[in-house]
Backbone bond lengths (Angstrom), bond angles and torsions (degrees), N, CA, C in turn:
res aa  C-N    CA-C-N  psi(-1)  N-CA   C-N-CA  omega(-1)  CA-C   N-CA-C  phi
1 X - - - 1.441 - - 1.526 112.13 -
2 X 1.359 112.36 -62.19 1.678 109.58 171.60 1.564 99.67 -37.30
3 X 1.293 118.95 -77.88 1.421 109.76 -173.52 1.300 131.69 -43.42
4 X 1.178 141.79 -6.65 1.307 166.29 -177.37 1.353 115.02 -70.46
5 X 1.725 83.28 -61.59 1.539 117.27 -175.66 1.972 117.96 -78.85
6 X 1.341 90.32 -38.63 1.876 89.26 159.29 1.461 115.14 -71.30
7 X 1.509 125.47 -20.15 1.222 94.70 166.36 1.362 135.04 -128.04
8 X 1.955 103.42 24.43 1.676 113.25 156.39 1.214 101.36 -133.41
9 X 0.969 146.81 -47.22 1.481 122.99 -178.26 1.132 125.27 -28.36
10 X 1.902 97.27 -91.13 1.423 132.07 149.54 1.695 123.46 53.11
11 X 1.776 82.30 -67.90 1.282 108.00 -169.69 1.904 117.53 -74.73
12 X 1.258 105.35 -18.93 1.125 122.31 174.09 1.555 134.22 -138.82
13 X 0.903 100.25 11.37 2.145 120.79 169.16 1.418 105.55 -135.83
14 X 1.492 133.42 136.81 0.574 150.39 111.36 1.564 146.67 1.24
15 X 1.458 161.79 140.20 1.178 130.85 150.94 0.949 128.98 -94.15
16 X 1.547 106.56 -0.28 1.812 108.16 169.71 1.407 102.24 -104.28
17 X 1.729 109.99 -159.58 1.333 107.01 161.41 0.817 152.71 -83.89
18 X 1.198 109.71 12.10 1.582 121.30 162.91 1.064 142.30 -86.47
19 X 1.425 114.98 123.85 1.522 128.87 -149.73 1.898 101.17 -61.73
20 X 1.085 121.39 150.32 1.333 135.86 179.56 1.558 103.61 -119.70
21 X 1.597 115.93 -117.44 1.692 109.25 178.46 1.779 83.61 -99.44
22 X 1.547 131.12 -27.82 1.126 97.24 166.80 2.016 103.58 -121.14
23 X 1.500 90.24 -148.88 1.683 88.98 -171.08 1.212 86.81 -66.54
24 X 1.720 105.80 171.11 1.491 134.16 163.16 1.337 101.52 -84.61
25 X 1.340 99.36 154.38 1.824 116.85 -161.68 1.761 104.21 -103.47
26 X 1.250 123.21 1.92 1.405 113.02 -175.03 1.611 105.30 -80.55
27 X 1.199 102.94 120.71 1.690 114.73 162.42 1.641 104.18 85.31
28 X 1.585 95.69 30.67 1.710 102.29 -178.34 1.867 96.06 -76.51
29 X 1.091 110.42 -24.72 1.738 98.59 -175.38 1.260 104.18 -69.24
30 X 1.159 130.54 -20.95 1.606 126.13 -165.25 1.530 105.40 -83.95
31 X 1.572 99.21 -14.48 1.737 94.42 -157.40 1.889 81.21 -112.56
32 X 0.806 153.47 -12.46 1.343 161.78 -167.85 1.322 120.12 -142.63
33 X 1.319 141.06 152.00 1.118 146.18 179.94 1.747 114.24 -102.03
34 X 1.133 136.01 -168.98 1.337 130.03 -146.84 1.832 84.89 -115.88
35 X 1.291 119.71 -38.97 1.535 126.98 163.32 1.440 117.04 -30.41
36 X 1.504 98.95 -62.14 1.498 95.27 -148.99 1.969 98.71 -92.50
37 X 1.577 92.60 -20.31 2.044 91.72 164.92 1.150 100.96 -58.67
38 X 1.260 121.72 -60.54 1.936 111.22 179.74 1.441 123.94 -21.56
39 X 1.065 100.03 -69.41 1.535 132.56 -158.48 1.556 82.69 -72.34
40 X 1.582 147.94 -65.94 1.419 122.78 169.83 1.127 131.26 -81.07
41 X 1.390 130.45 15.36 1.300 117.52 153.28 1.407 101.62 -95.36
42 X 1.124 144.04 5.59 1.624 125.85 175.90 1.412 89.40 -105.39
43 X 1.868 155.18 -24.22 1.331 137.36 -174.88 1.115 98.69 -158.95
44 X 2.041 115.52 63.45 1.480 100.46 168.48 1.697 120.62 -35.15
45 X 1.311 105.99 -50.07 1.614 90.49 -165.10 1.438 111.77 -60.73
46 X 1.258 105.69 -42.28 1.871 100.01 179.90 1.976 109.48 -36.66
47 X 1.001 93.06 -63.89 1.751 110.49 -171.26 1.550 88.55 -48.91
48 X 1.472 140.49 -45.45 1.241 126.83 -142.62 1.597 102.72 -85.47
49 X 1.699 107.63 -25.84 1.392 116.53 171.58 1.789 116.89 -53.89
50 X 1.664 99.43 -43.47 1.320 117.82 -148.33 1.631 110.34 -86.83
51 X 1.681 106.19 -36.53 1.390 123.91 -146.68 0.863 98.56 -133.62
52 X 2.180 129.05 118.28 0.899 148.21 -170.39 1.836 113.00 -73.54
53 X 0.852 97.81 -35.92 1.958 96.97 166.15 1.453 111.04 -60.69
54 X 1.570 113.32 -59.85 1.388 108.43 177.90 1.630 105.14 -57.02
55 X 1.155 123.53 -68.43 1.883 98.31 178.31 1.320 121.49 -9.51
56 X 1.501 101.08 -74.62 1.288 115.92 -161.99 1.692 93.44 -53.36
57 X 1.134 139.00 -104.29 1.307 121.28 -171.27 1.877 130.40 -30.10
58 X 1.073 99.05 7.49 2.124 99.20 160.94 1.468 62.50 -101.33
59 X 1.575 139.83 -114.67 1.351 150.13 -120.88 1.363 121.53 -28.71
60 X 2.177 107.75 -31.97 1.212 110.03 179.92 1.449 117.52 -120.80
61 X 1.917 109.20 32.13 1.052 111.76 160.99 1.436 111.47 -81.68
62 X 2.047 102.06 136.48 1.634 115.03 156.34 0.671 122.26 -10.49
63 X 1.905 124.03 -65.96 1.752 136.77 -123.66 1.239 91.71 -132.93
64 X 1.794 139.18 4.85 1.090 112.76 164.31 1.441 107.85 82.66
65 X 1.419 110.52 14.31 1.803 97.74 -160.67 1.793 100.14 -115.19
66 X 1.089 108.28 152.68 2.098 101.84 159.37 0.846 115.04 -143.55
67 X 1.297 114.95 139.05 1.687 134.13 -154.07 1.631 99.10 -66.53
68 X 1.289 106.60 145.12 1.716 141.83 -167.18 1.287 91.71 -59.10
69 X 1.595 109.43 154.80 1.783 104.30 139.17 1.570 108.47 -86.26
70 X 1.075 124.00 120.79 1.598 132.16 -154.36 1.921 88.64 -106.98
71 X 1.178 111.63 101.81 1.391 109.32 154.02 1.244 141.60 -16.36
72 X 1.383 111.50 -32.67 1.865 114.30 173.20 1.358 85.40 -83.77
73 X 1.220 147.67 3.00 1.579 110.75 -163.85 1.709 91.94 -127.60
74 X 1.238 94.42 35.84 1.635 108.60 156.21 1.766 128.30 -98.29
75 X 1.218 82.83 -15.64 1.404 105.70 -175.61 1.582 104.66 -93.91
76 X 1.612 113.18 111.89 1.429 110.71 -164.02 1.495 101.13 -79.83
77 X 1.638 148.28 -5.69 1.204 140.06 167.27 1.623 109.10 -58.37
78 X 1.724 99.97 -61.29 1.355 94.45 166.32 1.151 156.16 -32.49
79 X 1.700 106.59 -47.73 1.613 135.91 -171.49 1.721 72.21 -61.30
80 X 1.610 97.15 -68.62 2.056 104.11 -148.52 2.030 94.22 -59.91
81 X 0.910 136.63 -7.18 1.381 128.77 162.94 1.300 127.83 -77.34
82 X 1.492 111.78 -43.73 1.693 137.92 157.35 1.058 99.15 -62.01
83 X 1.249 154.89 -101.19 1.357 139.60 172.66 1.546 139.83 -5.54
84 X 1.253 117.49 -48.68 1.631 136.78 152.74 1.712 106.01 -41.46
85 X 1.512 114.15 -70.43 1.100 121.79 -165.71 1.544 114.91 -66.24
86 X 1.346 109.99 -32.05 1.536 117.06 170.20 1.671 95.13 -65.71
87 X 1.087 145.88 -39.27 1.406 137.65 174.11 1.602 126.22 -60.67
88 X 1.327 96.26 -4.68 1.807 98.69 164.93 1.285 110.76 -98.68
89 X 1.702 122.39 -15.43 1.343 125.31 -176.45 1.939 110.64 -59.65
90 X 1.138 102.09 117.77 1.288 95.08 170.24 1.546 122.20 -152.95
């Protein structure tokens, strides 16, 4: 998962809380469950239609931007590896 994450995230999250082009990822498990990270890292936009948290983060991004459907995060080992590793962020 770290490795995953150094080389797509990275570029746009953070590991603390501080927002980058998107939020920072520290203590995202506490604020989210391992479900609903799934479910938006495999179709942010779906979730952003569906799921009032995800709105709110396109609504109160800086840059106007919302995260990709990123091809590795089709791969459910991955997501559940990226996901794990975002759970040590704190």
């Amino acid at each position: 998962g770290k490795k995953i994450y150094a080389q797509i995230c990275s570029y746009c999250h953070k590991t603390t809380y501080d927002d980058k082009f998107g939020p920072g990822l520290a203590g995202i498990s506490e604020r989210r469950d391992a479900q609903w990270l799934d479910a938006f890292l495999q179709d942010p936009e779906k979730m952003i239609k569906s799921d009032e948290y995800a709105q709110a983060l396109k609504e109160t991004n800086n840059y106007n931007l919302t995260m990709p459907k990123l091809p590795d995060m089709q791969d459910e080992q991955k997501r559940a590896d990226v996901i794990a590793y975002m759970g040590t962020l704190e």
